[in-house]
Every structure is written in C-alpha cells, then in structure tokens.
VMD Tcl script that builds the backbone (N, CA, C; Angstrom):
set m [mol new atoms 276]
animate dup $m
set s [atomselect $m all]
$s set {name element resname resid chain x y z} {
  {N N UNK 1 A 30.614 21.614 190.236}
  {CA C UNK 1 A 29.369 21.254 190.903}
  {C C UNK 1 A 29.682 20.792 192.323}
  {N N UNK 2 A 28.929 21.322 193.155}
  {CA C UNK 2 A 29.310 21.080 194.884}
  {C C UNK 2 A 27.618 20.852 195.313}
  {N N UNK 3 A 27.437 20.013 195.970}
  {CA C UNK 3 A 26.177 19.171 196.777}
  {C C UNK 3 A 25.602 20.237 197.136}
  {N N UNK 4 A 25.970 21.224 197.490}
  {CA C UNK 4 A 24.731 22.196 197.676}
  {C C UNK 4 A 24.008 22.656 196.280}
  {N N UNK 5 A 24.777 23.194 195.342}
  {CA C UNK 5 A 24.413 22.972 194.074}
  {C C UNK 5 A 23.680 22.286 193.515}
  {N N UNK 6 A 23.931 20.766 193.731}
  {CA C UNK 6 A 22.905 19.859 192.922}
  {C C UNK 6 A 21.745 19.814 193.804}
  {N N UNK 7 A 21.639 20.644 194.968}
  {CA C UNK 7 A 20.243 20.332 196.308}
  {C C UNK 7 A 19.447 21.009 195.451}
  {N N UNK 8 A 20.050 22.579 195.733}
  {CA C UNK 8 A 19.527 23.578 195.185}
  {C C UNK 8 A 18.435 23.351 194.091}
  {N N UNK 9 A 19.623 22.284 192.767}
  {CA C UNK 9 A 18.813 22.031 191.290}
  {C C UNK 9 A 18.124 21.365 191.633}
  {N N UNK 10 A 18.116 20.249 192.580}
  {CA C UNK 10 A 16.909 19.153 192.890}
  {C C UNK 10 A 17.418 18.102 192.509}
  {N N UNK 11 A 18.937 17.909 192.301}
  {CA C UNK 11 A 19.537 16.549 192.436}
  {C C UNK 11 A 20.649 16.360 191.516}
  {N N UNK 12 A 20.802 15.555 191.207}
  {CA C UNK 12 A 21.933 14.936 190.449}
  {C C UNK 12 A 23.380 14.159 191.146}
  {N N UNK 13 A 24.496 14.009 190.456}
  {CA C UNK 13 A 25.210 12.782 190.862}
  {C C UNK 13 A 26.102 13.338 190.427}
  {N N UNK 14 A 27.369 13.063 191.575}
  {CA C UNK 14 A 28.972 13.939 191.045}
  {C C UNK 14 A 29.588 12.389 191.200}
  {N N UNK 15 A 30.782 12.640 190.699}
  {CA C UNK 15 A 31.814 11.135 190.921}
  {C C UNK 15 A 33.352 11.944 190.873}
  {N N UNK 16 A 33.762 11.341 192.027}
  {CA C UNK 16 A 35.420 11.935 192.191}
  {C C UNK 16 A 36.338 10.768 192.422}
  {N N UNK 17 A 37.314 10.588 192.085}
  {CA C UNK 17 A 38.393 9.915 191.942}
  {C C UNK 17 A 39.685 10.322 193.212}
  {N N UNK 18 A 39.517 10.140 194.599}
  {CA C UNK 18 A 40.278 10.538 195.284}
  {C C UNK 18 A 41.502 9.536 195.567}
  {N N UNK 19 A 42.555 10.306 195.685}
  {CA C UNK 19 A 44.409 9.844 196.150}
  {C C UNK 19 A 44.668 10.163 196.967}
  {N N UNK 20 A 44.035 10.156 198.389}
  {CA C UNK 20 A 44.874 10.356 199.499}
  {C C UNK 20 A 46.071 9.417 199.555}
  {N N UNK 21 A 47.340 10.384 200.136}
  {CA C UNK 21 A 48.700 9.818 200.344}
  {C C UNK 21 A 48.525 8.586 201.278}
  {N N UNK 22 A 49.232 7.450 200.920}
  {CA C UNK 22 A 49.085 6.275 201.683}
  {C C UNK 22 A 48.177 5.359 201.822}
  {N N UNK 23 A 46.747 5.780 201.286}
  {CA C UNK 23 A 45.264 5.203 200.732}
  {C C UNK 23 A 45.008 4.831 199.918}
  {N N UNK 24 A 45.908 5.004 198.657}
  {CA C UNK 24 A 45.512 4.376 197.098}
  {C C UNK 24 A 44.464 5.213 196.915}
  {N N UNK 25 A 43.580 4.420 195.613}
  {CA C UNK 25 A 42.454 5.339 194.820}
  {C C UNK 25 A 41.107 5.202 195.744}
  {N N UNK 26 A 40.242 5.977 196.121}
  {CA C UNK 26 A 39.076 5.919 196.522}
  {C C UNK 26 A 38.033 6.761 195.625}
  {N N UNK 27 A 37.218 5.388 194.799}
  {CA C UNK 27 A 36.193 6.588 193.968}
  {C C UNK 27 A 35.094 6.696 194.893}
  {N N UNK 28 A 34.513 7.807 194.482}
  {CA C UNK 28 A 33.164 8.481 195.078}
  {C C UNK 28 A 32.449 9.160 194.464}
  {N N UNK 29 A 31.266 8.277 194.827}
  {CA C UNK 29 A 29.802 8.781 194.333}
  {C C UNK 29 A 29.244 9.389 195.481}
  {N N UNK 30 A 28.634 11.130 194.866}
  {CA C UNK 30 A 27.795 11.202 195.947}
  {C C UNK 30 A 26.080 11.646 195.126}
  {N N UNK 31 A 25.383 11.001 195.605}
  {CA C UNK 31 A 24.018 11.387 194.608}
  {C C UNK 31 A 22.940 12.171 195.711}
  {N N UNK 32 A 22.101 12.884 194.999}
  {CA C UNK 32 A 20.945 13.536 195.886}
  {C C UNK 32 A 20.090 13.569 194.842}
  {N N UNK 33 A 18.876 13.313 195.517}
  {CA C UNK 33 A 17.868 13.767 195.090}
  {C C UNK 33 A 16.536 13.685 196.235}
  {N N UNK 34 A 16.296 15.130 195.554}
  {CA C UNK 34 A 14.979 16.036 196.559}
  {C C UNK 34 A 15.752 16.561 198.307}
  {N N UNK 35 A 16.742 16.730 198.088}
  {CA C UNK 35 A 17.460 17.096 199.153}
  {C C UNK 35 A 17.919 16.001 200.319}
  {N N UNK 36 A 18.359 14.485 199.661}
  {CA C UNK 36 A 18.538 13.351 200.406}
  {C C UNK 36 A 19.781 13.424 199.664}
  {N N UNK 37 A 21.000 13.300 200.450}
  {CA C UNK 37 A 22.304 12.707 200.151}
  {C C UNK 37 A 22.588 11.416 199.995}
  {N N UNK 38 A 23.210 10.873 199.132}
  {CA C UNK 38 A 23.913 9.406 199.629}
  {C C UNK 38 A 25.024 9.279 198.428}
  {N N UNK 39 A 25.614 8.587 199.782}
  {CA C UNK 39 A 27.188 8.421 199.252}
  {C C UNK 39 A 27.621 6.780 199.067}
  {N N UNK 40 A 28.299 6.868 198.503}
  {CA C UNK 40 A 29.142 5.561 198.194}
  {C C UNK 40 A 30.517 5.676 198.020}
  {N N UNK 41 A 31.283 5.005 198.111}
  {CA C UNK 41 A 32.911 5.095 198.133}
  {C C UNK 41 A 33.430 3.424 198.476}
  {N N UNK 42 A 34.447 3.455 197.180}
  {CA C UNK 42 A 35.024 2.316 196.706}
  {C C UNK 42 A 36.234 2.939 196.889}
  {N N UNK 43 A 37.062 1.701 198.086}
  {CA C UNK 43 A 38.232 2.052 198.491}
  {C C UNK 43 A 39.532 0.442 197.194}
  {N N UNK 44 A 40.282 0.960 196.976}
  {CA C UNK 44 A 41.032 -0.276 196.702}
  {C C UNK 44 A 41.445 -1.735 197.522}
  {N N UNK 45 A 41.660 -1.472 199.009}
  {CA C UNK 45 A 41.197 -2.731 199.419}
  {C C UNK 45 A 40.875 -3.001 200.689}
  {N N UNK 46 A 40.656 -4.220 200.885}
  {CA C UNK 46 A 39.787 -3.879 202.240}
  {C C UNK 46 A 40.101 -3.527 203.320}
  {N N UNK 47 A 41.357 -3.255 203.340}
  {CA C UNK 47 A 42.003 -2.351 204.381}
  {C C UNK 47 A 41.465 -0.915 204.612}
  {N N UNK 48 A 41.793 -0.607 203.489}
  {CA C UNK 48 A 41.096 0.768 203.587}
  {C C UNK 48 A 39.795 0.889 203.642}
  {N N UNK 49 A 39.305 -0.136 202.948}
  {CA C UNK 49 A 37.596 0.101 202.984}
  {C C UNK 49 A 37.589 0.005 205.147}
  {N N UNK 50 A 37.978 -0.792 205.463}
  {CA C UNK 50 A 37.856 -1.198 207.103}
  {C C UNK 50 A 37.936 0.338 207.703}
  {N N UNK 51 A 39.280 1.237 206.940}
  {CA C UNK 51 A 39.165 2.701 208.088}
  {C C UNK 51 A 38.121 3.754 207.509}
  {N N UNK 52 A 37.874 3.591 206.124}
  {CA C UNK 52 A 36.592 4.270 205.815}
  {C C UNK 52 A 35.435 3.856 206.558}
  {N N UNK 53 A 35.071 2.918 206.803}
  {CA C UNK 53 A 33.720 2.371 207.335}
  {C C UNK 53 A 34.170 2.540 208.946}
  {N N UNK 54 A 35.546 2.437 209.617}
  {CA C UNK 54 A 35.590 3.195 211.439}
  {C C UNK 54 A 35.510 4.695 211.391}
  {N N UNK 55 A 35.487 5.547 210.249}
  {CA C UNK 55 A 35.695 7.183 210.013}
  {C C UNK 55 A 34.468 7.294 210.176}
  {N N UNK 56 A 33.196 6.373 209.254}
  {CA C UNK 56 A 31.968 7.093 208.883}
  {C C UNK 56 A 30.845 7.696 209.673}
  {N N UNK 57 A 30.705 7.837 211.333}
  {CA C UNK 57 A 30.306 8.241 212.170}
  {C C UNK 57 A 30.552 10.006 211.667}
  {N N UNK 58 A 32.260 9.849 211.638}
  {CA C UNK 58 A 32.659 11.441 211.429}
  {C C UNK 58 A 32.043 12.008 210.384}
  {N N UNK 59 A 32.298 11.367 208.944}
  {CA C UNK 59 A 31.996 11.446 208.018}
  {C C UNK 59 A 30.655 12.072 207.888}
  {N N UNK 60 A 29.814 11.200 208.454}
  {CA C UNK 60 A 28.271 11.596 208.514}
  {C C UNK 60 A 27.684 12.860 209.282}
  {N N UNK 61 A 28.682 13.452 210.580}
  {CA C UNK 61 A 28.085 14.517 211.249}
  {C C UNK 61 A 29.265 15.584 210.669}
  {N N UNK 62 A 30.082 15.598 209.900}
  {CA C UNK 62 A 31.308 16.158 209.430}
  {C C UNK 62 A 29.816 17.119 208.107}
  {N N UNK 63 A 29.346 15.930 207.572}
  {CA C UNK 63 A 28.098 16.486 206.478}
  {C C UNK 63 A 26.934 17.128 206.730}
  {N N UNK 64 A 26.447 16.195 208.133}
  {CA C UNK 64 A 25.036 16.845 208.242}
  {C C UNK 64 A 25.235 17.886 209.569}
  {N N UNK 65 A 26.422 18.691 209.520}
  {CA C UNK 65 A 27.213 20.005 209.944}
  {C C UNK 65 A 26.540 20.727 208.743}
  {N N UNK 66 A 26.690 20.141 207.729}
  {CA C UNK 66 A 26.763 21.457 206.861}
  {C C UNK 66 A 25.290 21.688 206.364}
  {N N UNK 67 A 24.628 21.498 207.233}
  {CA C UNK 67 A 22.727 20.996 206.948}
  {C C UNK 67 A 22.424 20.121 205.501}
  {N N UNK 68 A 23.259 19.222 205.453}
  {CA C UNK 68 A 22.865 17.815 204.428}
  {C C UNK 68 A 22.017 16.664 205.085}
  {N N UNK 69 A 21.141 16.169 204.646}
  {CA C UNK 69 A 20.222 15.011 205.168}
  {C C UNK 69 A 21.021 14.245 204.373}
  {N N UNK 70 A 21.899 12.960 205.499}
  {CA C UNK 70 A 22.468 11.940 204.267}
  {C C UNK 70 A 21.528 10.457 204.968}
  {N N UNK 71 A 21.178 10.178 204.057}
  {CA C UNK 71 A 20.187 8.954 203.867}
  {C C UNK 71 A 20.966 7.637 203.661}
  {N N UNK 72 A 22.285 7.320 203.266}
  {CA C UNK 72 A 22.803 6.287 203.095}
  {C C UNK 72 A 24.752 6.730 202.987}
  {N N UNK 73 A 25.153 5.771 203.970}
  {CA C UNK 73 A 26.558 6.038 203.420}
  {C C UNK 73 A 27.065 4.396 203.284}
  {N N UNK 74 A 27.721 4.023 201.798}
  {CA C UNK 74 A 28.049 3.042 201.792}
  {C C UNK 74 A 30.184 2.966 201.049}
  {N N UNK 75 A 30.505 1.998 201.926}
  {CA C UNK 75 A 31.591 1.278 201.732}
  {C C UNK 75 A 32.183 0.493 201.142}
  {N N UNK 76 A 32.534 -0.230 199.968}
  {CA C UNK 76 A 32.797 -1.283 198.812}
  {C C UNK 76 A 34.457 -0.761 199.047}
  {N N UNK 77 A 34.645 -2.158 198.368}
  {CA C UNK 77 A 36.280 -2.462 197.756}
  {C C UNK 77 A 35.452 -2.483 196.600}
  {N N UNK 78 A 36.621 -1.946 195.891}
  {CA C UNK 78 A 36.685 -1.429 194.324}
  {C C UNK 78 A 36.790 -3.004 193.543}
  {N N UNK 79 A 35.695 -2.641 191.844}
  {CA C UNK 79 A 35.758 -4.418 191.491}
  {C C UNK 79 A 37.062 -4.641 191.177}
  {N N UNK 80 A 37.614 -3.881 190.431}
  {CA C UNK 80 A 39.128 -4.337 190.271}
  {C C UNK 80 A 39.630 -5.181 191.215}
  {N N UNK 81 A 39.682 -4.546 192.273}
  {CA C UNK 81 A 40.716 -5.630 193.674}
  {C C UNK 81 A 39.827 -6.462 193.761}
  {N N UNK 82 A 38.562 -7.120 194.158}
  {CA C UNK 82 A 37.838 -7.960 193.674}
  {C C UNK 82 A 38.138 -9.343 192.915}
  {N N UNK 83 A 38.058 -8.652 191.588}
  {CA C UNK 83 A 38.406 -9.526 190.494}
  {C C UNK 83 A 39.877 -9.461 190.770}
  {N N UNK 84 A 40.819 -9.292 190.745}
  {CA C UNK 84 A 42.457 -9.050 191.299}
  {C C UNK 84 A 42.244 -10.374 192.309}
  {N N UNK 85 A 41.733 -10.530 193.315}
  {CA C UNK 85 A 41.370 -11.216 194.760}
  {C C UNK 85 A 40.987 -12.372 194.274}
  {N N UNK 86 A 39.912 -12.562 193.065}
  {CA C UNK 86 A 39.224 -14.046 192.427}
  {C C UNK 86 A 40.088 -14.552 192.081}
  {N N UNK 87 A 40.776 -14.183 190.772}
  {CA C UNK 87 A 41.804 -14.742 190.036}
  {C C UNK 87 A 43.020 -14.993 190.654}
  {N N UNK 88 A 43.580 -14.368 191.515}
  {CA C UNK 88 A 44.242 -14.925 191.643}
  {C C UNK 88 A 44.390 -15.136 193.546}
  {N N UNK 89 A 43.586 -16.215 193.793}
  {CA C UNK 89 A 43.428 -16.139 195.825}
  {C C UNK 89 A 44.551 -16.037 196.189}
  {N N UNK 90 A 45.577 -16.621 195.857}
  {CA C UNK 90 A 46.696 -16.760 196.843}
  {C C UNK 90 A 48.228 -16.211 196.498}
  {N N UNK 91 A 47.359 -14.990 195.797}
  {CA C UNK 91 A 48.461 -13.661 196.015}
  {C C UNK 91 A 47.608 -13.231 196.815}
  {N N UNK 92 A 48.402 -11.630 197.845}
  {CA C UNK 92 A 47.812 -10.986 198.399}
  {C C UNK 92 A 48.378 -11.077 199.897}
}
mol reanalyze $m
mol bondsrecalc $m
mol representation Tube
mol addrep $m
C-alpha cells in the first residue's frame, strides 16, 4: 500500500518502522483521509526528533511535489525513550 493508493480508496493508515544508519528506529504513521495527508513520526530521541523537525520544510514540499495535500506533519520522541528518560533522569 503506497499513499496514492489509500487517496485513490479514500483513505486509510500505513505504519512503517524506519532504520536509517546512524538514526536509530523512527516509526511512522502516515494517515489520509478524503485526500488530506498527515504524518507523524516518532524518532528515538530527541536528538533526532530536533533534525526531523529542521528537515520538515523539505519533507513537506519533497510530498506536496508529488500532488499530496499534507494537512499536518508531526514530530514525537518515541514513549519508550520517554519512559527510559522518567525512570531513570540521570542517566542519559
């Protein structure tokens, strides 16, 4: 299933599990419905979340290149590192 696909059907929601080298895990949601994109992406920590959220300018005309209306792009640290971060503050 590829976002043009789910436009086409009139919506639905993919989730990918990406490993870029040197980035750790970044999951991603991307959902549409009625031909509105929006994305979400949970980086492992806030490092990375920091160069995802300086990319997302690209990100956004990188998409609506490909005639996508994206309506929301959002950035999170993953709950794991989170909860990792609560329990224990002063590792890290």
């Amino acid at each position: 299933t590829n976002v043009r696909t789910m436009i086409k059907d009139g919506g639905g929601e993919m989730v990918m599990k990406l490993t870029p080298e040197g980035m750790g895990t970044i999951d991603l949601k991307v959902g549409v419905d009625s031909g509105v994109v929006s994305i979400e992406m949970k980086a492992d920590n806030a490092e990375i979340k920091r160069a995802l959220e300086n990319n997302l300018s690209e990100i956004r005309t990188a998409l609506e290149g490909q005639n996508l209306k994206i309506e929301t792009v959002k950035v999170d640290v993953s709950d794991t590192f989170k909860d990792m971060q609560n329990n224990n503050p002063n590792q890290m």
